[in-house]
C-alpha positions in Angstrom: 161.4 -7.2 219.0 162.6 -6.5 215.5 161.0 -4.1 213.2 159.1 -4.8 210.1 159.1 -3.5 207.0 157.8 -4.0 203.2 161.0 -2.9 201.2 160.4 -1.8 197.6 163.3 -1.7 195.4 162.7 0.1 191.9 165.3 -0.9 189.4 166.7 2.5 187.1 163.8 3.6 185.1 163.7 4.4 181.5 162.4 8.0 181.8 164.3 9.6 185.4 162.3 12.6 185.4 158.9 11.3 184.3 159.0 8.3 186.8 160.2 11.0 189.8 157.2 13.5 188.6 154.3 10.3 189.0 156.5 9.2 192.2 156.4 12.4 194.2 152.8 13.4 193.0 150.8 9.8 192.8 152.7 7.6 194.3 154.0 8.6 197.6 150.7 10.6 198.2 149.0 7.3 197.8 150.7 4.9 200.0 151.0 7.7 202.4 147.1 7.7 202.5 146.1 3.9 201.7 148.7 2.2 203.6 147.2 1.5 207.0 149.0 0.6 209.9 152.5 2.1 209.2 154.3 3.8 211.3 157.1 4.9 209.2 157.6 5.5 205.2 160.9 5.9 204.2 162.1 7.0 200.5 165.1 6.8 199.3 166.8 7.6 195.8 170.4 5.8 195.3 172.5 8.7 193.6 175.7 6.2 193.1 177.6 3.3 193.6 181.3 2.5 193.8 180.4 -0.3 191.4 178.9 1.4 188.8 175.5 2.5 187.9 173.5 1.2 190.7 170.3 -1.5 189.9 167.8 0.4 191.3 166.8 4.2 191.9 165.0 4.4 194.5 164.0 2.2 197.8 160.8 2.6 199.6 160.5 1.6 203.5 157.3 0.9 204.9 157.6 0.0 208.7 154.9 -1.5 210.5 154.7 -2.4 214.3 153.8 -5.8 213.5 154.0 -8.9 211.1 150.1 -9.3 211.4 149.9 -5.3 210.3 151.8 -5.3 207.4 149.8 -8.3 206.4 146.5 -6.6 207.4 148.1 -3.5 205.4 149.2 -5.8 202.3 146.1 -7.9 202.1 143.3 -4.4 202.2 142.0 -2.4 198.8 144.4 0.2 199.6 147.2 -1.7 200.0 146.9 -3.5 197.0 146.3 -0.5 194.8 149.5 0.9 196.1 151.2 -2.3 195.1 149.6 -2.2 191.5 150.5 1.2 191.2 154.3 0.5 192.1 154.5 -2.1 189.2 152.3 0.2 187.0 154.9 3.3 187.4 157.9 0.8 187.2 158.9 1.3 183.7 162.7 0.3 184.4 161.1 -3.6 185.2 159.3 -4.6 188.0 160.5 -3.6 191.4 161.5 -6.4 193.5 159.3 -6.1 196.9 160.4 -8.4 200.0 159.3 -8.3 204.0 162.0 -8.1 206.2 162.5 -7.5 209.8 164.9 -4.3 210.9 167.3 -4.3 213.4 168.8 -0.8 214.5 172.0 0.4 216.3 172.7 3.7 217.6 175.8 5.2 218.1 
């Protein structure tokens, strides 16, 4: 069975090192506590693009081991104070959020 994930992509904010301080020291800490049922958090920053400036800065993973999780997960207190807190810290516009399923190859 395919993975699934909530994928957060946060477009370029206005402020790089103000949005990185509230990231690392509210943010992260919070979805890694109020985010029930996730198996996996992944962060990512983008640091280039052979296009240009890239549309967002950062991605955010969260895996879940089910569809009914992540909807248990997106549907508690927790998870939707983590959500609000995403679009509250988002000063580059509001990040675009989607639920997708993962496939992965190893070589």
């Amino acid at each position: 069975m395919a993975g699934v994930k909530l994928v957060v992509m946060y477009p370029r904010p206005k402020d790089v090192d103000a949005f990185e301080k509230v990231y690392q020291t509210e943010h992260v800490p919070m979805a890694v506590e109020k985010l029930k049922g996730k198996t996996k958090f992944v962060a990512t920053k983008v640091v280039g693009s052979p296009m240009g400036t890239p549309p967002f800065y950062r991605i955010a993973e969260v895996h879940f081991p089910s569809m009914e999780a992540l909807q248990a997960c997106a549907a508690s207190e927790g998870g939707q104070q983590t959500v609000g807190h995403a679009m509250k810290i988002s000063s580059g516009g509001p990040p675009v959020i989607m639920i997708a399923e993962e496939e992965s190859f190893s070589f």
